[in-house]
C-alpha positions as CSV (number, residue, x, y, z in Angstrom):
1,X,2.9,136.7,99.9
2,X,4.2,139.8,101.6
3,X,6.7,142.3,100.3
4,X,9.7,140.9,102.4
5,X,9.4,137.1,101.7
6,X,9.2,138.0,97.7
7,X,12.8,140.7,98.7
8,X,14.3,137.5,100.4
9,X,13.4,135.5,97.2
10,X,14.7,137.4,95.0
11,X,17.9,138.2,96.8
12,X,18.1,134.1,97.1
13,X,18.0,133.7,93.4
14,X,20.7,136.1,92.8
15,X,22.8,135.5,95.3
16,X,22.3,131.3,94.0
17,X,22.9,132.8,90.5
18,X,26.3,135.2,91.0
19,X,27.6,131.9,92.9
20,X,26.9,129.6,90.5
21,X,28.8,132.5,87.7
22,X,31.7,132.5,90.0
23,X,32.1,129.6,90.7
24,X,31.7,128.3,86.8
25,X,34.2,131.7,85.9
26,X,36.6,129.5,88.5
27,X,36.4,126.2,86.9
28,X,36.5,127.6,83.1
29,X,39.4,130.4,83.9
30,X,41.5,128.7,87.0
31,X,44.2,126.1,84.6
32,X,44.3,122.4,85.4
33,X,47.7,122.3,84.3
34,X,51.2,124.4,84.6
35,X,53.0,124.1,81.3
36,X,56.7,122.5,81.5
37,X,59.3,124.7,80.0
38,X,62.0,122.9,80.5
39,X,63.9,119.8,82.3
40,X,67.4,119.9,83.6
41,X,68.4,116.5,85.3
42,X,70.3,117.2,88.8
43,X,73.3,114.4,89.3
44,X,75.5,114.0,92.1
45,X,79.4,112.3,91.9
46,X,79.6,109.3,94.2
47,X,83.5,108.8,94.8
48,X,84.4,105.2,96.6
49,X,88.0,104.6,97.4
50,X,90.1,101.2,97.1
51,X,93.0,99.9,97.4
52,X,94.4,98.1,94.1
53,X,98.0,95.8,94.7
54,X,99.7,94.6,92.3
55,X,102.9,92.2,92.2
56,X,105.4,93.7,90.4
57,X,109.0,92.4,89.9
58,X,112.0,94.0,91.2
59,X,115.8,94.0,90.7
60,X,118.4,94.5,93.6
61,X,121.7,94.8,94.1
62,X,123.6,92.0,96.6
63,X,125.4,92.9,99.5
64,X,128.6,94.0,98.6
65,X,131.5,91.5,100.6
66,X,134.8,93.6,99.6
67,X,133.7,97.3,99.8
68,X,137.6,98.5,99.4
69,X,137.7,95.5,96.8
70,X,140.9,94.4,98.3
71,X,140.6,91.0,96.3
72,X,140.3,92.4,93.0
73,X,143.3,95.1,93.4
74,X,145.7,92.0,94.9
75,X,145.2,89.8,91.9
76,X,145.0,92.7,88.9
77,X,148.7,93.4,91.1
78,X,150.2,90.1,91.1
79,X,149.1,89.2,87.4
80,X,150.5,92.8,86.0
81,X,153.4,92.1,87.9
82,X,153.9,89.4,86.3
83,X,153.0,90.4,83.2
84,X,155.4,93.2,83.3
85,X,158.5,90.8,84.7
86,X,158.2,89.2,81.3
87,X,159.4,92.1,79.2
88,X,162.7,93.7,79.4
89,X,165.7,93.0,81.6
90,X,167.4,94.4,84.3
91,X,166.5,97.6,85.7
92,X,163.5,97.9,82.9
93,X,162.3,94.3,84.3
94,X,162.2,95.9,87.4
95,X,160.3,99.2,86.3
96,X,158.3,97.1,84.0
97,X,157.6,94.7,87.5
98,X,156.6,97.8,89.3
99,X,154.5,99.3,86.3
100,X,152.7,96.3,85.9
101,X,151.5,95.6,89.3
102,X,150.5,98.9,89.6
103,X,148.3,99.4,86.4
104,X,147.3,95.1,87.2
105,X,145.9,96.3,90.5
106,X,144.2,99.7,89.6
107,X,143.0,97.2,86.5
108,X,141.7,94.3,89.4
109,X,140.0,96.9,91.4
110,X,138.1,97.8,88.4
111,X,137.5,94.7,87.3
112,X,135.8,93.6,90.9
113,X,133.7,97.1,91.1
114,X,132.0,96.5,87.5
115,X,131.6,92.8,88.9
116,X,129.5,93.8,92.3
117,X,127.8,96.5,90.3
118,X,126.5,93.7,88.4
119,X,125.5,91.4,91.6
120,X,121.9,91.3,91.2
121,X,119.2,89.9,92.2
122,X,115.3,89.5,90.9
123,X,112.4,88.7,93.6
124,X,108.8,89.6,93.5
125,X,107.0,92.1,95.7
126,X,103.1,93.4,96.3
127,X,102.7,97.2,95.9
128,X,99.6,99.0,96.6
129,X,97.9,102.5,95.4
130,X,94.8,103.8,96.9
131,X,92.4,104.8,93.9
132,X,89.0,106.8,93.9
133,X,85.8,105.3,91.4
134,X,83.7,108.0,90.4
135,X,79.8,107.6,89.3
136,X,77.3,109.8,88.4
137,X,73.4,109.4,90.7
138,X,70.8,111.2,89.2
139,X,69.3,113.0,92.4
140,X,66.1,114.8,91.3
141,X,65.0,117.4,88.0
142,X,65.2,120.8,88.0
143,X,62.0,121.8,86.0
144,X,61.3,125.5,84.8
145,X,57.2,125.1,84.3
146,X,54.8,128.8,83.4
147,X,51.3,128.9,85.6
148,X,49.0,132.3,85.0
149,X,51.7,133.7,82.6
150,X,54.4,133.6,85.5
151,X,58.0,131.1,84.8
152,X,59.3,129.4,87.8
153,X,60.9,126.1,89.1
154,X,61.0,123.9,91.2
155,X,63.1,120.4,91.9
156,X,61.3,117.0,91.5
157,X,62.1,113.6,91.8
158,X,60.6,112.4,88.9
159,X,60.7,114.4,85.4
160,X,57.4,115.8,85.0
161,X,56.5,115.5,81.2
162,X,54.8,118.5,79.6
163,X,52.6,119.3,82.3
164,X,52.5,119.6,86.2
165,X,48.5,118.9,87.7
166,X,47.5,122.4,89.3
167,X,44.6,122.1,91.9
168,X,43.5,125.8,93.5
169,X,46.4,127.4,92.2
170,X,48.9,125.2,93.1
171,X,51.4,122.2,91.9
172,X,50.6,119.3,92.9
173,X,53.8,117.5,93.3
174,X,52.6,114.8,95.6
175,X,55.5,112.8,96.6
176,X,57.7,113.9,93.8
177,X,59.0,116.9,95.0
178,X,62.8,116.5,96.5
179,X,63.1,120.6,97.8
């Protein structure tokens, strides 16, 4: 065997060797796993509007016939006229006459006005609101994990559990990352 072919087998072995020690030092030092600190669930409020009708009931006033309430003053006039003919003679029959149909027809139109303030009527009617449902959707996890003494985060959709898979130095979210 000549000098060179031993130099290139020995340089072969050793470079075969220091491979084999870094690549071992990579398995045994290089972590399978990043360790979960912590997990914060990320929600999102779904609002949906509607329309919500009710039938409620509801009182109204009549149309009013006599707005001066001319009816009402005529009688109270006529009655307390003759109301106040029946007391006194004379000139006091007369006065009394007067005084009567006065305070009668002030009392009729009074009498009337409490009467159509009183005119009502009941009927039912639908009355609509527009209201807003609110719901909570759970929309991914924020999760704070360590890897090679370093804290981050990151946002998946699925909570992680105590560990995240690391392969070459990285997470390995798969599909469950949501960033």
């Amino acid at each position: 065997m000549n000098k060179s072919m031993l130099v290139g087998a020995v340089l072969g072995a050793v470079g075969v060797t220091a491979g084999g020690a870094v690549a071992t030092y990579s398995l045994v030092t290089a972590p399978k796993y990043a360790e979960v600190l912590a997990v914060k669930p990320v929600n999102e409020t779904i609002e949906t509007p509607r329309e919500v009708c009710k039938d409620v009931t509801v009182t109204r006033q009549k149309a009013v016939q006599d707005q001066h309430k001319i009816v009402g003053t005529a009688i109270g006039a006529v009655v307390g006229g003759l109301l106040g003919n029946q007391v006194g003679g004379g000139n006091g029959k007369k006065l009394a006459t007067v005084a009567g149909a006065a305070g009668g027809g002030y009392a009729g139109n009074k009498v009337q006005e409490n009467m159509q303030n009183n005119d009502t009527y009941t009927t039912t009617e639908t009355r609509c609101s527009n209201v807003t449902d609110t719901r909570e959707k759970l929309v991914g996890y924020d999760v704070k994990y360590e890897l090679d003494g370093k804290v981050s985060e990151v946002r998946m959709a699925n909570d992680p559990g105590r560990q995240i898979p690391v392969k070459d130095g990285q997470l390995v979210l798969g599909e469950q990352s949501v960033n």
